[in-house]
C-alpha positions in Angstrom: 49.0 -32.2 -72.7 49.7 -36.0 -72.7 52.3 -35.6 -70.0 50.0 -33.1 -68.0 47.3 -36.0 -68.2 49.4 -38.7 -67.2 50.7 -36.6 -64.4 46.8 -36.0 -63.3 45.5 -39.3 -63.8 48.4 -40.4 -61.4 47.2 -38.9 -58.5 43.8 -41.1 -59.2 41.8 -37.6 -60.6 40.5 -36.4 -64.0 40.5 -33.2 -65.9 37.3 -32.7 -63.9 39.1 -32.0 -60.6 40.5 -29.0 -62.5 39.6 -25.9 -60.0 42.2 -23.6 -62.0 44.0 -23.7 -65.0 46.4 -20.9 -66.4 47.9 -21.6 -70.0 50.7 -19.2 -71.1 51.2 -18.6 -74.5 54.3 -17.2 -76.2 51.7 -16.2 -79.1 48.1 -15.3 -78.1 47.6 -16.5 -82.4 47.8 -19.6 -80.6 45.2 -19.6 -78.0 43.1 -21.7 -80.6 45.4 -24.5 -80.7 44.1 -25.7 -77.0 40.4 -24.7 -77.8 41.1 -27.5 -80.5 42.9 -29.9 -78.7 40.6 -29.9 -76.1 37.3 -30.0 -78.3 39.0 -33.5 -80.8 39.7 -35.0 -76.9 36.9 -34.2 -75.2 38.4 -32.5 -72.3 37.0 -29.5 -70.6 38.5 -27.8 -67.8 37.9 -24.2 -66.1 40.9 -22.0 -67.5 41.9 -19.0 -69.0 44.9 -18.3 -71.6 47.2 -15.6 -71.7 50.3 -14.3 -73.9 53.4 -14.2 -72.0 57.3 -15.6 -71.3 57.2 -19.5 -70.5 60.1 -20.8 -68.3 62.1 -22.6 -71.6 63.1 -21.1 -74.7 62.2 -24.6 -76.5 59.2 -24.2 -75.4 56.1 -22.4 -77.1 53.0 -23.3 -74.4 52.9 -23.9 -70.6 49.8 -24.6 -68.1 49.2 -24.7 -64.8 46.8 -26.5 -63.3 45.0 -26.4 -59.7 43.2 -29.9 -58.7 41.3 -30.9 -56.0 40.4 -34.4 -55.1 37.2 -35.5 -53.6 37.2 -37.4 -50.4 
């Protein structure tokens, strides 16, 4: 989530210009873990969390994420 912030914040917008969001979950037992995340930092984004394969085997969470920037 740090990197996906950095990554936002760098093209000068906020988790506010979220218009999408899609987190993939290898375990839906986990879905809680960014409900928590999100509530101790504050962030709140339009999204919706579902089980299924992410793209590395290291790798337990994924999200994408559709911004738009204001004019």
């Amino acid at each position: 989530m740090q990197v996906v912030e950095a990554l936002i914040r760098k093209g000068e917008m906020d988790w506010d210009n979220t218009v999408r969001a899609i987190a993939y979950f290898k375990n839906s037992s986990d879905f809680t873990l960014l409900n928590d995340y999100c509530k101790a930092t504050g962030i709140s984004f339009p999204h919706i969390k579902i089980e299924a394969h992410v793209c590395r085997d290291d790798l337990l969470f994924e999200i994408e994420l559709d911004l738009l920037k204001n004019k």
